[in-house]
N, C-alpha and C positions, 0 to 999 in steps of 0.2 A: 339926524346925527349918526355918525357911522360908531355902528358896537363896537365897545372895547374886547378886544380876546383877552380872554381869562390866562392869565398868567398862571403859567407850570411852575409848580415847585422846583428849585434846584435840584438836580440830584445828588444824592451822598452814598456814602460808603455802605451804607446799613441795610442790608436784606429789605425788602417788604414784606409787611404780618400782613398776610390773608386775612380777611372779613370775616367778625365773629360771628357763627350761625347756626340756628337751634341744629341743624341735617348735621349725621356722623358721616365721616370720610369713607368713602368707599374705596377698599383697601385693593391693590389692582395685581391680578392674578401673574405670578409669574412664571413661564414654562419650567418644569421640574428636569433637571441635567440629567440625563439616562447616565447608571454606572458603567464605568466599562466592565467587558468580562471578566471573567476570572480566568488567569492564564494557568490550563493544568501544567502538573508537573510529570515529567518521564512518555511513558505512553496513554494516550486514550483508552477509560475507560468505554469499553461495551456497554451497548446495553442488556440490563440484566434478560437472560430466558427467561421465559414463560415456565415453571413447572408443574410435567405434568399432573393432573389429577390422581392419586392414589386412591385406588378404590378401599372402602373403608372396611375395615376388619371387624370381623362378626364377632361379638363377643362370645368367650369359651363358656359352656357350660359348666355351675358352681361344682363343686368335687362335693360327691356324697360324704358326709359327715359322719363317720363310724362313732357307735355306743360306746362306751366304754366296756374294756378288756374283751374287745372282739377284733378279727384281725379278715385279711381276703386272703381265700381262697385261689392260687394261681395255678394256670396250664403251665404246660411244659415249653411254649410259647410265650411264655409271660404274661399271658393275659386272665385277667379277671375274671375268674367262675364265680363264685358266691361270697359270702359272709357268715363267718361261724363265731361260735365265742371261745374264751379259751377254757380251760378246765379252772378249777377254783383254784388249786395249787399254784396259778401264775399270781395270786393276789397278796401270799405271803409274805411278809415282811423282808426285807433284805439286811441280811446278818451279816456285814464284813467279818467284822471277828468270828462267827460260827464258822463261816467259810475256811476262813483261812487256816484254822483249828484244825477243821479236818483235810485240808489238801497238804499240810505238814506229816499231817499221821497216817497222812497214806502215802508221801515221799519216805518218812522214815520208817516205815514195816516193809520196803522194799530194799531197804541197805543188807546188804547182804555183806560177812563178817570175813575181814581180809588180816593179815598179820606177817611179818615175816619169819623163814624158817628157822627154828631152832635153834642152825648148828650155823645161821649166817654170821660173817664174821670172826668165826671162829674154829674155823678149820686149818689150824695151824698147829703144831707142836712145839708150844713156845716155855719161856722157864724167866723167873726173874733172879738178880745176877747177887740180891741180898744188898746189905747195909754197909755204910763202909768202901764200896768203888768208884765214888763219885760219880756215879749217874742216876737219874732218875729215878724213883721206883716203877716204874713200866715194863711190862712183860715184853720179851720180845723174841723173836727167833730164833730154835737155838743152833746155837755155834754165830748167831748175828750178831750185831748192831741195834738190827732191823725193830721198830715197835709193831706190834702187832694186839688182837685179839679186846683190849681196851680202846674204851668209844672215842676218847683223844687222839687215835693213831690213825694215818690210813691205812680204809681198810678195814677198822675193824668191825665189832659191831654195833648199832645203833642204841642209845643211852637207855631209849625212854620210848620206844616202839610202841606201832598201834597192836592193841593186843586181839587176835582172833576171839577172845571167848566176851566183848565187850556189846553190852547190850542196847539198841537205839531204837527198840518198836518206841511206841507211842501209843496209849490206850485211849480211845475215845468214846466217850456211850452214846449206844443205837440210836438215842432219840436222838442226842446231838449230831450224830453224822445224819440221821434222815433231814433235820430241820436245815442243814448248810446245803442237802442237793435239793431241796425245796425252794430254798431262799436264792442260790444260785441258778434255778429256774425263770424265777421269779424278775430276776435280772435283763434275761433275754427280749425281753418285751420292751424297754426303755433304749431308745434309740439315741437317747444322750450319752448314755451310761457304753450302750455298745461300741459309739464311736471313738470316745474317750478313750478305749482301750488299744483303736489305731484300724479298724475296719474299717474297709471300704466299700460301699453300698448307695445305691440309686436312693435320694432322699422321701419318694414317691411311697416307697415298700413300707407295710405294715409287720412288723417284727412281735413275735419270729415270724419269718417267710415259711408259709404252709402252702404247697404244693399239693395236686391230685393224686391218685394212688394210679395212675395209671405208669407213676415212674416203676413202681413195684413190680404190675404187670407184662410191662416191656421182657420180651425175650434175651436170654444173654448175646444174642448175636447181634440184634439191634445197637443193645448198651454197648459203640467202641468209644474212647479217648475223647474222639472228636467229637460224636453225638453227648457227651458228658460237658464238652466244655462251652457246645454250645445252647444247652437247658441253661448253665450255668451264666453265659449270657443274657440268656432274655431273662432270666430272673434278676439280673442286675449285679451280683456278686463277683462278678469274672473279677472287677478291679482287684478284689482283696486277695487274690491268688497270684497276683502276677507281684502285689505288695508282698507276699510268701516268697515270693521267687527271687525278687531284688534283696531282700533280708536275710537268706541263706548264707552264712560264712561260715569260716572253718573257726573251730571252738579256740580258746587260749589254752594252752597249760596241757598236761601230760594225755587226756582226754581222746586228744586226737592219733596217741599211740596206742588205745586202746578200743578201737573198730567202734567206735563215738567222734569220727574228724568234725563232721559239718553238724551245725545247730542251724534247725530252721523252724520260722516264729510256726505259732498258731493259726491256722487260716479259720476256714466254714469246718463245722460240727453238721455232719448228713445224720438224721434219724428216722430210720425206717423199720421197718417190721420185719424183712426180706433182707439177707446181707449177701444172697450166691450174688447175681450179679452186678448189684448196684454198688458192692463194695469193689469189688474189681474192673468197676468200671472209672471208679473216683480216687480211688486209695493212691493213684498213682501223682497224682495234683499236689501241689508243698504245701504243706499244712492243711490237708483235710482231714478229715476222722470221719469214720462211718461205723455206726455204734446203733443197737437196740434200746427199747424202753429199759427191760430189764438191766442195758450193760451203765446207764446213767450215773453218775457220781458227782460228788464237789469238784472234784479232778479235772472230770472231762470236760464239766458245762463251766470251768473257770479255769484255766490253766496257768498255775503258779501263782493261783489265791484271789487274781484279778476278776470278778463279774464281770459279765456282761458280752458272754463269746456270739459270733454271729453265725445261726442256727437256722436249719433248713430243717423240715418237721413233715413229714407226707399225713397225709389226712386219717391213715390209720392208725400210724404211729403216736397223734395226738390225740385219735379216741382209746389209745390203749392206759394213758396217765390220767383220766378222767374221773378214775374210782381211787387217786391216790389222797389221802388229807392233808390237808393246809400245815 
């Protein structure tokens, strides 16, 4: 007998379902689409340099840690000789009010007694004309019109004048002036308090700046101008001079008719033991002073009642206040 062929299903519309089977589908790798680039914008960046190596910085040596109420020692170089302490008297309390106490009573024991003359105003031979003439009762010139000699007229003389014989000291006791140049000592050494006051100074320096005694020794013909101003450099101070120098102006008011035009601030306080030539070597500087132990005062070491003046001290000048009490 000849085989029947197996008859094909029709076909239809309908997808064929794949044969159910325990194996999972092996999912088939598809190549991944390269991004394109990225288009810069303007010019091409460079490639960054290489930079070079920096060789590495040693580290500075810590700054010696000074004791309390001790200061350094400097050359005339500005450099570092030793470390001394200060005398007790810089440990004093600080007395604004003492101070200022006495830097008043020592402005006002310096007034000296002005008034005007006698016969100002009234050097006229004047006559009043009586009751009854319809004018004024006002002296006035005679055979005039004119007013004169009364403090209403011009001309004449003043009402209520300062009077010569009028008294302005100021008493103040010994202990209380010693204990305000004590305390305004005492000042000098707070570099807060210094600056506050408007000095200018290298923040490094120990205050007060104490210098070798060899400035003392220097010959006056060494000590010029220019060798003064440049110790004054390398100690650091030069700034606060040249601040003297821009500060200088000419006074307000009648002052300046009376051989007092220019007012200029306060700079550095020199104190030495020696005044021939280290005073006329510095004294020329705007605002310096150069003054002895003995010429010290509330005045000097505060000027116009303010602590904390910026002071330059030579190493004998500071062993000479060593025996003074707190």
């Amino acid at each position: 007998m000849a085989k029947k062929k197996l008859e094909e299903p029709a076909p239809t519309g309908e997808p064929e379902v794949p044969p159910v089977t325990d194996e999972e589908p092996v999912a088939k790798k598809v190549p991944a689409k390269e991004a394109p680039p990225k288009k810069l914008r303007g010019r091409a960046k460079k490639p960054a340099k290489e930079e070079p190596k920096r060789a590495e910085k040693k580290p500075k040596p810590p700054k010696p840690v000074l004791a309390a109420n001790t200061v350094h020692v400097y050359s005339l170089s500005g450099d570092i000789v030793k470390s001394i302490e200060l005398p007790s008297v810089f440990q004093t309390p600080v007395r604004l009010d003492l101070i200022r106490r006495a830097v008043r009573a020592f402005q006002a024991n310096r007034r000296q007694p002005y008034g005007p003359n006698r016969k100002a105003g009234m050097r006229h031979s004047v006559r009043w004309s009586g009751k009854g003439h319809g004018v004024s009762r006002v002296p006035r010139i005679r055979g005039t019109m004119i007013g004169a000699q009364a403090p209403g007229t011009v001309g004449g003389r003043k009402g209520h004048g300062p009077k010569p014989w009028a008294d302005w000291s100021l008493k103040i006791n010994h202990k209380e002036r010693r204990r305000a140049r004590n305390a305004a000592l005492a000042a000098l050494k707070e570099a807060e308090t210094v600056a506050r006051r408007g000095h200018k100074f290298e923040a490094e320096r120990t205050l007060p700046i104490v210098v070798e005694n060899a400035l003392e020794e220097r010959e006056e013909a060494d000590l010029t101008a220019a060798k003064g101003a440049e110790i004054l450099r390398a100690l650091g101070v030069y700034a606060d001079i040249e601040r003297a120098v821009r500060g200088t102006h000419i006074r307000a008011g009648r002052g300046k008719l009376r051989g007092r035009a220019y007012r200029t601030p306060s700079s550095v306080l020199l104190v030495t033991m020696k005044l021939d030539g280290v005073s006329r070597t510095f004294r020329n500087f705007a605002g310096v002073d150069v003054a002895t132990p003995s010429g010290l005062n509330a005045e000097v070491l505060a000027p116009g009642g303010d602590p904390g003046r910026l002071t330059i001290f030579t190493e004998s000048a500071l062993d000479a206040i060593r025996g003074w009490s707190a």
